[in-house]
N, C-alpha and C positions, 0 to 999 in steps of 0.2 A: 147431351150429357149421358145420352144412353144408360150402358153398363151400371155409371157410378148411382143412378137414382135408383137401380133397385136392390141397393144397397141399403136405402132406406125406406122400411114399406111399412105399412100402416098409416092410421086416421093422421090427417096434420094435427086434430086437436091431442091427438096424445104424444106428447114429446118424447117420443125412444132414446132421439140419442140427444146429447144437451148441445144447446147454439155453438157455432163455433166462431170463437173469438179473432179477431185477424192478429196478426204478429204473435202467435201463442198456439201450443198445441191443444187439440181439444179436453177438456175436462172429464175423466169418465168416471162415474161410482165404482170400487174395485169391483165388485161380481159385476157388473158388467161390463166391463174391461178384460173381464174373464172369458164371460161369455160370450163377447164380439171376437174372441182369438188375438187377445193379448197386441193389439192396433190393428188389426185387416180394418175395420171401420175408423180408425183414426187414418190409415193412409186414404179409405176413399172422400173424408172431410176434407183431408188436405188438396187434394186432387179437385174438389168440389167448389174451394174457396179458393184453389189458382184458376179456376177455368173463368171466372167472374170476378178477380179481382188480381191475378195473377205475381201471386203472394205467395211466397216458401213460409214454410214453419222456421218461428224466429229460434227457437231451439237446437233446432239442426246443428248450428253452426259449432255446436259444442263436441259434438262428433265427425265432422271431415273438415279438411283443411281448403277446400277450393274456394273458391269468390261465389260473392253471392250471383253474379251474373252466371258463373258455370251450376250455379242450384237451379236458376231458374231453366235452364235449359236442359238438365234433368231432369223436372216436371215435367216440361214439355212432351219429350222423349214417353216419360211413365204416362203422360196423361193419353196419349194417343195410344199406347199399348193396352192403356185400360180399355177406350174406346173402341177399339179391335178385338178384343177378348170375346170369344162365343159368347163367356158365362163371366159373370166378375168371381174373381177369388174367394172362397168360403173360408179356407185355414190359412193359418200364417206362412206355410210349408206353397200352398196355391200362390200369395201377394209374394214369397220371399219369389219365386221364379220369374211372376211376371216384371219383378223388380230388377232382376239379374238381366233379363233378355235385352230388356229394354237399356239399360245401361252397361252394357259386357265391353264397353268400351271405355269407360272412365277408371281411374286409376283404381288399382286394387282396395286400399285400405280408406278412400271413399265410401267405396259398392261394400264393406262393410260397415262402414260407419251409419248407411241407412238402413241397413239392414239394424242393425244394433239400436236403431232410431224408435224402429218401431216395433222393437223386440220379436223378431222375426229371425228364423232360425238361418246361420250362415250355409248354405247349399256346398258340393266338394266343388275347390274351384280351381283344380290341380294345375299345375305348370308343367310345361313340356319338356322334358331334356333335353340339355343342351346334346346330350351325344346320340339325340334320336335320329338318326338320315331318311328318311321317306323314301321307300323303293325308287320311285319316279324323279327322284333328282340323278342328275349326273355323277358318275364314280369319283369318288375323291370328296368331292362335296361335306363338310365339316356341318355346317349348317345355314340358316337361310337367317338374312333380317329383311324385316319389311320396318323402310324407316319414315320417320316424319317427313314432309315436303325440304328439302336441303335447302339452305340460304345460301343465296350467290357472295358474301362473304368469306363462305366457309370453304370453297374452292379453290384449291391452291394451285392447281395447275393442271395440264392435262391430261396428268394422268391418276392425279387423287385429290379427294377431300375429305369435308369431317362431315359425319352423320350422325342424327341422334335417332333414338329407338325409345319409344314409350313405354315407359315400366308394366302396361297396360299391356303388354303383348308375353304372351303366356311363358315364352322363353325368359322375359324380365323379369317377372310377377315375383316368384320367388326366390328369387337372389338379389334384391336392395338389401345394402346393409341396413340395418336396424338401427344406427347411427345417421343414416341419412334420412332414412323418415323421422327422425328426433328433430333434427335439423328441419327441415321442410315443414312440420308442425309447428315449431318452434319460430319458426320465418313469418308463418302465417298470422302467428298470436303478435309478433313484434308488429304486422302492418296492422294490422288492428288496433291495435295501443297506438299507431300513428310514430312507431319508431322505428324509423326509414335508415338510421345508421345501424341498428342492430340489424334491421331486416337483411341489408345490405350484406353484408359482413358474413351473415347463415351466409346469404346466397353464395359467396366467395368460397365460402368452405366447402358448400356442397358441389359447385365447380371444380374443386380440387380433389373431390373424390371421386371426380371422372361421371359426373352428373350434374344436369341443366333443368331449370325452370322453364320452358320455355309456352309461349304464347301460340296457341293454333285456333282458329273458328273459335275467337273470345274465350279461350278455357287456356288454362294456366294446366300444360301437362309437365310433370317430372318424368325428363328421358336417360337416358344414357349415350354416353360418348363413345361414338366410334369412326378410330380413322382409317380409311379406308384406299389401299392402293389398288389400282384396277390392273386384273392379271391378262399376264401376255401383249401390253404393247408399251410404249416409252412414249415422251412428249417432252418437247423441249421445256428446260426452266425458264421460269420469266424473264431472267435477264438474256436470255439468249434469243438469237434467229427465229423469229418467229414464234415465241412464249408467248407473247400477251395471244394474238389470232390464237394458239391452240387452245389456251384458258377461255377464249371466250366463247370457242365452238362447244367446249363440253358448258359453261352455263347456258347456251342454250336449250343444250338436250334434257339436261339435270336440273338447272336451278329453279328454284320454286313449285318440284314437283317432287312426290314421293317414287323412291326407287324400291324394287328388290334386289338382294345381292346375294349370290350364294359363294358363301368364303368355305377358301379350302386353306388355309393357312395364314399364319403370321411370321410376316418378315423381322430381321435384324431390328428392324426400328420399330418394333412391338405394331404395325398396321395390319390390318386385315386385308389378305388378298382374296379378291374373289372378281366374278364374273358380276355386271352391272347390269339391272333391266329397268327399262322407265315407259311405262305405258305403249307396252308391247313390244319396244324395243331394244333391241342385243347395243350396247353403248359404246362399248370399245369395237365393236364392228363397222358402227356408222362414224366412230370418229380414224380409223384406216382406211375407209371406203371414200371420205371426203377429203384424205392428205393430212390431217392434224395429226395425226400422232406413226411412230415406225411398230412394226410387228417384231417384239421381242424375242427375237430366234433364239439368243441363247438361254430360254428358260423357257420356251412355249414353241410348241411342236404341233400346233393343232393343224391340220390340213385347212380345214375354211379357210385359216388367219392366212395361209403360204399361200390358198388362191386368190386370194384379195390382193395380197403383196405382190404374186406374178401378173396378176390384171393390171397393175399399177404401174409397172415394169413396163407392159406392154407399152400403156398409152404414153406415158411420160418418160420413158427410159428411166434411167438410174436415177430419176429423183420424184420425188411425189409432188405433186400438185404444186405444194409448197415451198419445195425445195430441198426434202427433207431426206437424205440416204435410204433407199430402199435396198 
């Protein structure tokens, strides 16, 4: 328990701070509620009484919209950061950080709803612009997503799918409509109430505004939709020669794993085109190198793609592996 116990110091016959109740926030006289910094001692009772009985404050739930299974794994998360901590938190400004660190990962308007939990000041939690380019990306380059693990579902063919992006990720944070977190709060209070035809219904809607509930490592994140053409190479449609084999070579590469993507543009059909990377590797390169898909000449002029394409030439003459016009 390290850290959190000398949070509480003095005689055990003298009771500092009062017992704390389970499914309840702890009780405090206001001066000293004051003087403990307005909850830094109520976060470490709660931290105190998950560690031994592994219990959120039943309170909470009035300020974030997640499940109680994605709270209890915010504990988690805070109680191991307290654990780690040189020194435990003195001011609210010390607990509002190590509450940030520790969960810089959960949806925005969560990380402050615990913050606002235990009256602790919100920290600057700025969002990146979308028109920032990072020296170190490739010219042209619009900007980068780093998206959730992709479902083999969502893959249409081989040479695009749909991806979502955590509103968690500092280019999302702030640009959710305000409308959609009404929705998504509002979704939460109907499963609650145990009314799965309303819940349902938010969720439809918030779907339609081009955003997804979606389920990751037992936490319910809010992402956003995005579809995504992969630039400079073509793949046959499903219905054609060889579609399904192309579809299925990129769910290998792809499916079930998160991608980065650096889009440099959107096509006539509102997709984002960009360059695909999946645990270390270049996507639309190993799917030319392996015959799935052609090297789109007439829009992609990259020398690599034309070396791949004349190596492919060499071995197979004028068709790829597959059969496919090179």
């Amino acid at each position: 328990m390290g850290n959190i116990l000398k949070c509480f110091k003095g005689d055990e016959e003298e009771d500092h701070y009062p017992y704390y109740h389970p499914g309840s926030r702890p009780h405090y006289p206001q001066q000293q509620q004051q003087a403990d910094g307005h909850g830094v001692a109520s976060l470490a009772h709660d931290l105190l009484n998950f560690e031994s009985a592994s219990m959120v404050p039943e309170g909470l739930r009035q300020h974030v919209t997640a499940s109680k299974k994605a709270q209890i794994k915010w504990y988690q998360n805070m109680l191991e950061a307290y654990k780690n901590a040189r020194t435990p938190p003195r001011t609210p400004e010390e607990a509002a950080q190590l509450v940030v660190s520790a969960l810089n990962w959960i949806q925005r308007a969560d990380l402050e709803g615990i913050l606002e939990f235990y009256n602790f000041p919100i920290p600057s939690l700025p969002a990146a612009s979308s028109n920032h380019r990072p020296s170190s990306l490739p010219e042209g380059v619009q900007f980068v997503l780093n998206t959730l693990p992709v479902n083999n579902q969502n893959i249409g063919d081989g040479d695009g799918f749909t991806a979502y992006v955590a509103t968690t990720d500092p280019r999302e944070s702030g640009n959710v409509p305000i409308e959609v977190h009404e929705m998504v709060i509002a979704r939460t209070e109907a499963r609650n109430r145990r009314d799965y035809k309303s819940a349902d219904a938010l969720q439809s809607s918030i779907k339609e505004a081009g955003y997804k509930i979606i389920v990751c490592s037992d936490e319910e994140i809010l992402a956003r939709k995005y579809r995504i053409r992969m630039r400079g190479i073509d793949a046959p449609e499903l219905k054609m020669t060889y579609g399904k084999e192309s579809k299925s070579a990129l769910v290998k590469l792809i499916g079930g794993k998160r991608t980065t993507i650096h889009v440099y543009e959107q096509d006539q059909f509102d997709r984002y085109v960009g360059d695909v990377y999946c645990n270390c590797a270049f996507i639309q390169e190993k799917m030319l190198k392996n015959g799935h898909a052609w090297h789109f000449t007439t829009y992609d002029k990259r020398p690599e793609f034309a070396k791949v394409r004349k190596k492919i030439r060499k071995r197979y003459g004028a068709l790829t592996l597959h059969g496919y016009a090179c």
